[in-house]
Each structure stands twice: as C-alpha cells, then as structure tokens.
Legacy VTK file of the C-alpha trace (Angstrom):
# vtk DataFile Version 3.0
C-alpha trace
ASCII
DATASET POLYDATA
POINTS 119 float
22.374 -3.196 9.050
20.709 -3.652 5.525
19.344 -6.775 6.829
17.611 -5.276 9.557
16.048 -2.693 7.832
15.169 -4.960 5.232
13.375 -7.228 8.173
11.738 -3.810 9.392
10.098 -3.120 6.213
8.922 -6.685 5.249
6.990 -6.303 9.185
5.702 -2.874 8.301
4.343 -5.083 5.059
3.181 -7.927 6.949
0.873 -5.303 8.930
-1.046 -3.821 6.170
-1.430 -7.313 4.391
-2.780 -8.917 7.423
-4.913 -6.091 8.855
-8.946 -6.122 8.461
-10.374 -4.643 5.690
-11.465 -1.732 7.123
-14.491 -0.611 9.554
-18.248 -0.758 8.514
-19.494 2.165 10.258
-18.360 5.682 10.857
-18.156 4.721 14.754
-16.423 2.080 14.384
-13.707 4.246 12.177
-13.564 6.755 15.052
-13.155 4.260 17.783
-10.601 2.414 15.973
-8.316 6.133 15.438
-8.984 6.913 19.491
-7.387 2.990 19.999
-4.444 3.781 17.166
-3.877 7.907 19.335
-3.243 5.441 22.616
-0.417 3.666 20.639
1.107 6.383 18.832
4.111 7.378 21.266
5.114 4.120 21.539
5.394 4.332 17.241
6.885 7.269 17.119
9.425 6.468 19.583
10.020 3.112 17.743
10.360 5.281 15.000
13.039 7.724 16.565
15.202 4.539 17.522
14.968 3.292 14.087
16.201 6.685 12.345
18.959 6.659 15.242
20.297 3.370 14.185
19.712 4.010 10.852
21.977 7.161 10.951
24.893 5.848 13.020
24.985 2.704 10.985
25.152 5.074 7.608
27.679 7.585 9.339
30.089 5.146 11.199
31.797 3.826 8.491
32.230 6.516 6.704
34.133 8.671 9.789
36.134 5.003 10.212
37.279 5.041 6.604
38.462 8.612 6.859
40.125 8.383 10.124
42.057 5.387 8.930
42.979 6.619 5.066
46.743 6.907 4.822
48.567 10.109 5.423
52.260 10.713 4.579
53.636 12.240 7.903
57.425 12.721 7.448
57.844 14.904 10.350
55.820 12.966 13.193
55.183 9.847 14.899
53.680 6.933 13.054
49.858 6.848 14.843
48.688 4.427 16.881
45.495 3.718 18.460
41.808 3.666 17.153
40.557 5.551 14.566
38.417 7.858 17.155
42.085 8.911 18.331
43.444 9.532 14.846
40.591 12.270 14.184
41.146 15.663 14.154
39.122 18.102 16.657
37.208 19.408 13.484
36.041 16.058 12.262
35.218 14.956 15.962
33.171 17.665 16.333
31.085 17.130 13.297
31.143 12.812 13.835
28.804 14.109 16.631
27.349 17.128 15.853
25.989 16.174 12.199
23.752 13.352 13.448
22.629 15.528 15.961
22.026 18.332 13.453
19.413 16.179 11.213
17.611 14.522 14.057
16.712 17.754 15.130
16.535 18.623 11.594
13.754 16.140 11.110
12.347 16.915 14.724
11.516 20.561 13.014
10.049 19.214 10.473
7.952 16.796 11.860
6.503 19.541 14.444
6.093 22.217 11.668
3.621 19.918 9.647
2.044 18.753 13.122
1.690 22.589 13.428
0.177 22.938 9.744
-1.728 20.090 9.501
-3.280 19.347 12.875
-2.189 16.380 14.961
LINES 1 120
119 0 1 2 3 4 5 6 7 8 9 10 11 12 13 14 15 16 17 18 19 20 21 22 23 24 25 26 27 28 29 30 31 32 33 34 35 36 37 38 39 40 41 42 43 44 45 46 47 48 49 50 51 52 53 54 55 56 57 58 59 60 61 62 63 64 65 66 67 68 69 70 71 72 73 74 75 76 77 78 79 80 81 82 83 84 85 86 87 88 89 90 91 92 93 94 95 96 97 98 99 100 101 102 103 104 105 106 107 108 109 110 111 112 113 114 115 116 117 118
C-alpha cells in the first residue's frame, strides 16, 4: 500500500517536472483551462478511488488486529472463523460506517469550498 502511494506521488511529480513552462498569451492560458475543465471528472474520480483505497488500506488492519486480540472467555466456546465473524455488532457497524462517514465527510467539504470559492 505505501508503495503504491509512494508510485502515485512520484507520477503526480513526474507531471509538473515534465509539463511546458507555461502559456505565452492570455488565450492561450484560457484555452488550455477549457482543455484541463474537459478532464476534470475523470481526476476527480481518480481521485475518489485513490482516497477509497487509501482509507480501506489504513482501516483494515487495524479492525483485523482488534478482531483477532486475545480475549479470556471462560464461560464460552473457543472462536473460530475469520476475524469479520469474531466482531461484535458495534464494531461491525462502525468497520463500515466510519469510512463511509469521512468520505462523505470530505464530500462536504469539497462542495462547501466549490460553493465559496466558485468552481
């Protein structure tokens, strides 16, 4: 995971270091920010994947390492199966529901400075 984000960034870093100086003219600035507005869902949703994997690669192990941490159970059967079955209902709910909770967290965010700032 740390290599591919790693990769990511050294890309993003390629991009500016290899990109043109910069236009001459005040046309050619505008038509080159009507070309980049064609591409920018495509980013964005690039973007939105990253964050996703980014997020379950971050939270994953850390829901894994609770479910399996050892518990003295004197009363009950030794458990058995993967660590999505040993979770309780309370930390299943929030192995989804946190992830969800700061994408659309972020998803706020990003639309309430689209809102301020223009798009």
């Amino acid at each position: 995971m740390s290599l591919a984000f790693v990769l990511f960034f050294l890309a993003v870093g390629a991009f500016f270091l290899l990109a043109d100086s910069g236009p001459d003219t005040v046309s050619e600035c505008l038509a080159q920010t009507r070309k980049a507005k064609e591409g920018a869902p495509f980013v964005n949703s690039l973007f939105a994947a990253l964050l996703v994997v980014g997020l379950t690669g971050a939270i994953a192990p850390i829901v894994k390492r609770r479910a399996l941490r050892a518990r003295l159970q004197v009363h009950s059967n030794i458990p058995t199966g993967g660590w999505w079955s040993r979770l309780s209902t309370g930390e299943r709910i929030a192995a989804i529901g946190v992830p969800i909770a700061v994408v659309a967290a972020i998803g706020a965010t990003m639309s309430g400075f689209s809102d301020v700032f223009g798009t």
